[in-house]
C-alpha positions as CSV (number, residue, x, y, z in Angstrom):
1,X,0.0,0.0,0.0
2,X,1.2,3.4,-0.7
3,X,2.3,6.1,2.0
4,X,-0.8,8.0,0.3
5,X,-3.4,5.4,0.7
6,X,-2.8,4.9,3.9
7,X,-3.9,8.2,5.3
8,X,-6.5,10.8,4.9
9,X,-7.1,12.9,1.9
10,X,-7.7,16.7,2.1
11,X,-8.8,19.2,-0.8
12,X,-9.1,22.3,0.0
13,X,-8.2,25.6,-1.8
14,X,-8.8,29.4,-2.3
15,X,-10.3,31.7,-5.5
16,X,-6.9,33.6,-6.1
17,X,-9.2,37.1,-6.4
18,X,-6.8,38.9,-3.6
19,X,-4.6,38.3,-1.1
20,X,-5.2,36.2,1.7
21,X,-6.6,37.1,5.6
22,X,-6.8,36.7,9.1
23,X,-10.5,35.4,7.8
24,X,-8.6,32.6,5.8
25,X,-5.7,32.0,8.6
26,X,-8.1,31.6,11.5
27,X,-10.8,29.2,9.3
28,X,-8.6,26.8,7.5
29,X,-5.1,27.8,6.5
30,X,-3.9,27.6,10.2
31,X,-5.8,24.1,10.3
32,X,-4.2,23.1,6.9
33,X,-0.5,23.6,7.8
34,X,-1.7,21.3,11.3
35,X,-2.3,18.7,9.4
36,X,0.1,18.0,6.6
37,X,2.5,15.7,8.6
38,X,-1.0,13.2,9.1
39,X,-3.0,13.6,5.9
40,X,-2.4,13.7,2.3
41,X,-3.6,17.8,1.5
42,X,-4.0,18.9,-2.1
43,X,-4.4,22.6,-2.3
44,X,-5.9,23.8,-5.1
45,X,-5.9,27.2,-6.8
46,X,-9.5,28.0,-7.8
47,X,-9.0,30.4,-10.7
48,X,-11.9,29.0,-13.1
49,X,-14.1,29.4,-10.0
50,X,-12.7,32.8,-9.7
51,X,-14.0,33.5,-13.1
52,X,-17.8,33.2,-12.5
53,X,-17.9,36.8,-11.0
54,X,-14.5,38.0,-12.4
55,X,-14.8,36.9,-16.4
56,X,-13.8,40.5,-17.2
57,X,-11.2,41.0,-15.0
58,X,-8.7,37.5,-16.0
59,X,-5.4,39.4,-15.1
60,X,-7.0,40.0,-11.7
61,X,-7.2,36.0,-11.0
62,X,-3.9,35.6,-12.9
63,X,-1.8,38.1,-10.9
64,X,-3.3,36.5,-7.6
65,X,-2.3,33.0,-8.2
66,X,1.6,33.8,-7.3
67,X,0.5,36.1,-4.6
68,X,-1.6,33.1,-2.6
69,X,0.5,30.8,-3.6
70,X,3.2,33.1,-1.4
71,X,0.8,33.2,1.4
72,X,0.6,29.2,1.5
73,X,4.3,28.9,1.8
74,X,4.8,32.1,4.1
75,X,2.2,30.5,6.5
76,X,4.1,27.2,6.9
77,X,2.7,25.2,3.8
78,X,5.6,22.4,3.1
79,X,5.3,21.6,-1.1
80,X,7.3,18.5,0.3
81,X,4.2,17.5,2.1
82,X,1.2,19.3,0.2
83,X,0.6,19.3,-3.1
84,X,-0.7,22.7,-4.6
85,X,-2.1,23.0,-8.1
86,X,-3.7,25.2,-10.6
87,X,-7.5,24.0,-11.1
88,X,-7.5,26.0,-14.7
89,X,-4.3,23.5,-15.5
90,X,-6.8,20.3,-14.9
91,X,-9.0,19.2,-17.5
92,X,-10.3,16.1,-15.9
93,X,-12.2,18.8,-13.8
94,X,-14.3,20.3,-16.0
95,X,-15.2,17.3,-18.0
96,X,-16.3,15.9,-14.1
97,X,-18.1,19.0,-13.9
98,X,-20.1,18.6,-17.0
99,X,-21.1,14.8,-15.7
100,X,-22.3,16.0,-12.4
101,X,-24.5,18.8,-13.9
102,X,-26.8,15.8,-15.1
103,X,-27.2,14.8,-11.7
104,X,-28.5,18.3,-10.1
105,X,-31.2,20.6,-10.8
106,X,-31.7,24.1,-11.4
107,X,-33.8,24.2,-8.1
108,X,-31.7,22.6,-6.0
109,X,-28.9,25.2,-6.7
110,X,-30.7,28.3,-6.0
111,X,-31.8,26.8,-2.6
112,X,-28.0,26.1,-1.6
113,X,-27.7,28.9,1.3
114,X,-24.2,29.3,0.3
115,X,-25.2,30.5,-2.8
116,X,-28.0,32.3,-1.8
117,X,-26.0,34.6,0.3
118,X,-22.9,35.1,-2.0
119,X,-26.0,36.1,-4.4
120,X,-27.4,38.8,-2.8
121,X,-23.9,40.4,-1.4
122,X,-23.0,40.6,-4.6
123,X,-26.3,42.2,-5.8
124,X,-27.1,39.7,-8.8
125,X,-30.5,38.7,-8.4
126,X,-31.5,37.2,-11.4
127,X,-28.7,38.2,-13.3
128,X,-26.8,35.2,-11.8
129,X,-23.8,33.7,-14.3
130,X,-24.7,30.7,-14.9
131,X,-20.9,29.4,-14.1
132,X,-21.4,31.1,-10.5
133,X,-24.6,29.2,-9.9
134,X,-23.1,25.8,-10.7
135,X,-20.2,26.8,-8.3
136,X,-21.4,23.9,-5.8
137,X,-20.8,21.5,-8.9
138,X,-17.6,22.5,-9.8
139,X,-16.6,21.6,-6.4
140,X,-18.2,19.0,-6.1
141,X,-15.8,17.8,-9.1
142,X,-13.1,19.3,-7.3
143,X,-13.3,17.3,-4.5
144,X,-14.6,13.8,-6.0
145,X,-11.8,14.0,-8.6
146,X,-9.1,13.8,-5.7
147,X,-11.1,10.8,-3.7
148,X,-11.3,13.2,-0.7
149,X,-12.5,12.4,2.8
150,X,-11.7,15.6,4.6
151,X,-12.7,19.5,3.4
152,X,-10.9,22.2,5.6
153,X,-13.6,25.2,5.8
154,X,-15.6,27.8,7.0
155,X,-18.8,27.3,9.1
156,X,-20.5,29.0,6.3
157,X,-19.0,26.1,3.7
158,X,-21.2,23.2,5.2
159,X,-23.8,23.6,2.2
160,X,-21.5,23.0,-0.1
161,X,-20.3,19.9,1.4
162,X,-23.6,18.8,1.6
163,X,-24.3,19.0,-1.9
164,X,-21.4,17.9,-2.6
165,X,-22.2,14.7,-1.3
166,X,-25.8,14.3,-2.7
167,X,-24.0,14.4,-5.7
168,X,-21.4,11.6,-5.1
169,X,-24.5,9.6,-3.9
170,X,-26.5,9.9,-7.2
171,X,-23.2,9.5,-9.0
172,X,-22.3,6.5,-7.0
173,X,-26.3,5.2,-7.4
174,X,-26.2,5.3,-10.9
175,X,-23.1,3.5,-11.8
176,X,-24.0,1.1,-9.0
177,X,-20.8,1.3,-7.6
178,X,-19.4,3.4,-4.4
179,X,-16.5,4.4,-6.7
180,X,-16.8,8.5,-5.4
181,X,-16.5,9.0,-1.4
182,X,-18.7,11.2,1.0
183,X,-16.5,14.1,2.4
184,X,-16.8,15.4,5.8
185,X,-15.9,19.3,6.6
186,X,-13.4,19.9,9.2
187,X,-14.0,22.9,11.0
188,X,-11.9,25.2,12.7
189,X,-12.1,25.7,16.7
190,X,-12.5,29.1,15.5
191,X,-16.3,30.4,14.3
192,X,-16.6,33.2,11.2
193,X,-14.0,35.9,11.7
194,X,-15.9,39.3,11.2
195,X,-14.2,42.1,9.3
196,X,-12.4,44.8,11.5
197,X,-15.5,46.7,10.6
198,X,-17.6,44.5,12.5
199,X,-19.8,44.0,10.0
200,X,-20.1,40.5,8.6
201,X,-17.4,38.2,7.9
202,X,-14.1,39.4,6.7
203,X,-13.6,39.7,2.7
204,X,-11.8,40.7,0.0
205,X,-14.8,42.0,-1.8
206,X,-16.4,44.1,1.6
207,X,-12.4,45.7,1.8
208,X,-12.5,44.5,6.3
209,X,-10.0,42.5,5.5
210,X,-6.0,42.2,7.2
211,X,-4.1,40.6,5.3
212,X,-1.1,37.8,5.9
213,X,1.7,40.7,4.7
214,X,-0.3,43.4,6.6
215,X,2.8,46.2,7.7
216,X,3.1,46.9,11.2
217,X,1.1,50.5,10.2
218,X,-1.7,48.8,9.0
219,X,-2.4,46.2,11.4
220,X,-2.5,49.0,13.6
221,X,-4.9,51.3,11.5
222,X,-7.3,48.2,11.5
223,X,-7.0,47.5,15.2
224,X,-7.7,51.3,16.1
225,X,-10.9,51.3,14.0
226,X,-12.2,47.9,15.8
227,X,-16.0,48.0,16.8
228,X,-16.2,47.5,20.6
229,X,-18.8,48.2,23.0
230,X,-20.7,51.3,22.1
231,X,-21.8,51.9,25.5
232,X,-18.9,51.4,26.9
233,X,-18.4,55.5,27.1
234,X,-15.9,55.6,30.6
235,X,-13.2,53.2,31.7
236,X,-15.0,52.7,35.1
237,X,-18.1,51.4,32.7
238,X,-18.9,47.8,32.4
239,X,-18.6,46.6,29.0
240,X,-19.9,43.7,26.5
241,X,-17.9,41.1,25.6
242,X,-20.0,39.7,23.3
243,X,-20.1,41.1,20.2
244,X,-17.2,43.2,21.0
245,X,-14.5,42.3,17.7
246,X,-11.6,43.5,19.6
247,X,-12.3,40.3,22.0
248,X,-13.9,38.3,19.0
249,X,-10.0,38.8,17.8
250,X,-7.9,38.1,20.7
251,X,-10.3,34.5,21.5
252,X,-8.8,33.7,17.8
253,X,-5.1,35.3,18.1
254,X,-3.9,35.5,21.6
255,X,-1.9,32.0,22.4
256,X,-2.9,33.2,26.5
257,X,-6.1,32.0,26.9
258,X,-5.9,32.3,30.6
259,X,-4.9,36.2,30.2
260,X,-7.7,36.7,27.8
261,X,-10.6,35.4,29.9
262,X,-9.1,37.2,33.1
263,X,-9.5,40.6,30.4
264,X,-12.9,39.8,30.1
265,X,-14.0,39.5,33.4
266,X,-12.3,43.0,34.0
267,X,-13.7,44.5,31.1
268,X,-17.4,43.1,32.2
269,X,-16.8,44.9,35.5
270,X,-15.7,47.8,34.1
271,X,-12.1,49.8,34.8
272,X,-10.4,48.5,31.5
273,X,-10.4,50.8,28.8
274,X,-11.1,50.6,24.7
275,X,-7.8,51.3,24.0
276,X,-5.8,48.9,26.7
277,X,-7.6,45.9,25.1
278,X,-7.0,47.4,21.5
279,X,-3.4,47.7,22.5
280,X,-3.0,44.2,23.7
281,X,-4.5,43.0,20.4
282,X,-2.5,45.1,18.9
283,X,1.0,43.3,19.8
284,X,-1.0,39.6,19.2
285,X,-1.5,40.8,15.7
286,X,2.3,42.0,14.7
287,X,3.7,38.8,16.4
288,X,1.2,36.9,14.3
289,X,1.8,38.3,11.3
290,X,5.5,39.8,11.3
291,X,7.0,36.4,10.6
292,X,4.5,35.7,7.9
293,X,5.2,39.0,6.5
294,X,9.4,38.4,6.4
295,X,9.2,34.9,4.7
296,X,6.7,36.1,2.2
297,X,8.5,38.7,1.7
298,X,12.0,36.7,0.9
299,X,9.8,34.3,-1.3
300,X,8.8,36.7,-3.4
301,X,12.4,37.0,-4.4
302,X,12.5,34.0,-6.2
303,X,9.2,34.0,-8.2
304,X,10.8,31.0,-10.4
305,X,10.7,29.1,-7.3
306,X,6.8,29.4,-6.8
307,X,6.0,29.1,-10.2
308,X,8.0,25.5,-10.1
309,X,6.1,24.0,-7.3
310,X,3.0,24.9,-9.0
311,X,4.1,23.3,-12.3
312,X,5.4,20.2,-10.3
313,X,2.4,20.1,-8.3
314,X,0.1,20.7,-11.1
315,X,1.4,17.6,-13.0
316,X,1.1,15.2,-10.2
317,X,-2.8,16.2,-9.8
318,X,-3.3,16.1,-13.4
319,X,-2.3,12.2,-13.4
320,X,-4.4,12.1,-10.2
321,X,-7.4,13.9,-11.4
322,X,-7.7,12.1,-14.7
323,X,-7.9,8.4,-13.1
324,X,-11.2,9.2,-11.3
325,X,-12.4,10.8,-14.5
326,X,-11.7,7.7,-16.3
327,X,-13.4,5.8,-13.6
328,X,-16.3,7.5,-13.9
329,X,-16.4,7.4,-17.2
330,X,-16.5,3.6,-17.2
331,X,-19.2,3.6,-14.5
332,X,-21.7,5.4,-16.4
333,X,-20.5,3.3,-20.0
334,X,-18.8,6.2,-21.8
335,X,-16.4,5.6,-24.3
336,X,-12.9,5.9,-23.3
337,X,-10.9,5.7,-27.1
């Protein structure tokens, strides 16, 4: 048995449309680096997914490719131990994508929560690309084509696993076979990261967002503008934790859990002030992100570098992809010439 068969398989990956964030550290890439010494991880670059709300804006997707590709390694991503790939590089994809089409309907896409949401924030209505509705699909491929068991996401990416596995059920009923396994979504201890704004969850598109390479100027621009308690007026005040994102942030960042609750309780009492617990957060943030900030930074030196792990990487995955399309291709009796 090979060293890959005999542990887990993880795909997970990220639509190349900007830089990545504390939203993206804190949900899955933080997991992902965890668990690369246990599990076989596949990271994929999602830049045809990218396309479905950013057809007219290609160089946008093309540019960010290197510059997640940086934040993977800067983070701790081993290419000894993960694979990453290019999903535009893989054929065997879209051919699985066209298959599992057949085996969804219209309906059952435009009830996918996911979906619905990313609809409206974007303001499409009706006006939906037909690519971006079919998004669940296209992972669904994703995911199938690489056999894996494990998805490293977001709270809010549960729907998407779901249908992803209704459609590995009905792909798996039809042939007769269980040639496609169910995939289960590991979640991070840590819930949705809202934006600095407070308002919803951090993302590119809402511009809340601090990124992996975020100076030491920035990090603190973002801290300073932090929603807290707005009727915490006085230090001598008692404040809310809840809701509060300067506390929502230190639960996720600050390694002293002990320290952090004791905060808390002093803040609930009232004597700590905005701008001691900003502070605090403050530091967590430029420890976080300094070192992330110098290795990306020396990566970027040597863009031949990245540019040969994802050429390596993507020609392993296209040999790996293209088996389960020929599988399922036999399953359903297609010819294979």
């Amino acid at each position: 048995m090979t060293e890959s068969a005999e542990r887990p398989i993880i795909l997970t990956g990220d639509r190349p449309t900007g830089q990545l964030h504390l939203g993206h550290f804190a949900g899955s890439l933080r997991t992902r680096v965890g668990l690369q010494d246990s599990h076989q991880q596949y990271l994929l670059l999602a830049d045809t997914q990218a396309l479905t709300d950013n057809a007219d804006n290609v160089e946008k997707v093309q540019r960010n490719i290197i510059e997640v590709a940086l934040d993977y390694l800067a983070v701790g991503i081993d290419p000894t131990k993960t694979t990453i790939c290019i999903q535009s590089c893989l054929p065997a994809l879209f051919e699985l994508t066209s298959y599992y089409m057949n085996f969804v309907t219209v309906a059952r896409l435009e009830r996918n929560p996911t979906i619905k949401t990313e609809i409206q924030m974007r303001g499409f209505e009706r006006d939906i690309p037909a690519g971006f509705l079919c998004y669940p699909v296209s992972q669904a491929a994703d995911i199938t084509a690489f056999k894996a068991t494990l998805v490293p996401v977001g709270e809010d990416q549960i729907p998407m696993i779901e249908q992803t596995n209704e459609v590995v059920r009905r792909v798996n009923r039809q042939i007769g076979n269980d040639i496609l396994p169910e995939c289960k979504a590991l979640l991070s201890n840590v819930g949705r990261l809202p934006g600095f704004d407070g308002k919803a969850k951090m993302s590119k598109s809402l511009g809340n967002t601090i990124v992996l390479d975020a100076s030491d100027k920035d990090i603190k621009k973002a801290v300073n503008a932090m929603y807290t308690d707005p009727n915490h007026l006085r230090i001598e005040d008692p404040g809310q934790v809840e809701g509060n994102v300067v506390f929502t942030y230190l639960d996720a960042f600050d390694p002293n859990k002990a320290e952090v609750e004791e905060l808390k309780a002093h803040y609930r009492r009232g004597g700590l002030g905005d701008g001691t617990v900003k502070k605090r957060l403050e530091g967590v943030l430029k420890e976080l992100i300094g070192p992330i900030r110098e290795r990306r930074q020396e990566l970027a030196k040597d863009p031949t570098y990245v540019m040969d792990i994802l050429r390596d990487g993507t020609d392993k995955c296209r040999l790996i992809t293209q088996d389960t399309l020929d599988e399922v291709k036999a399953g359903l009796g297609l010819f294979r010439f």
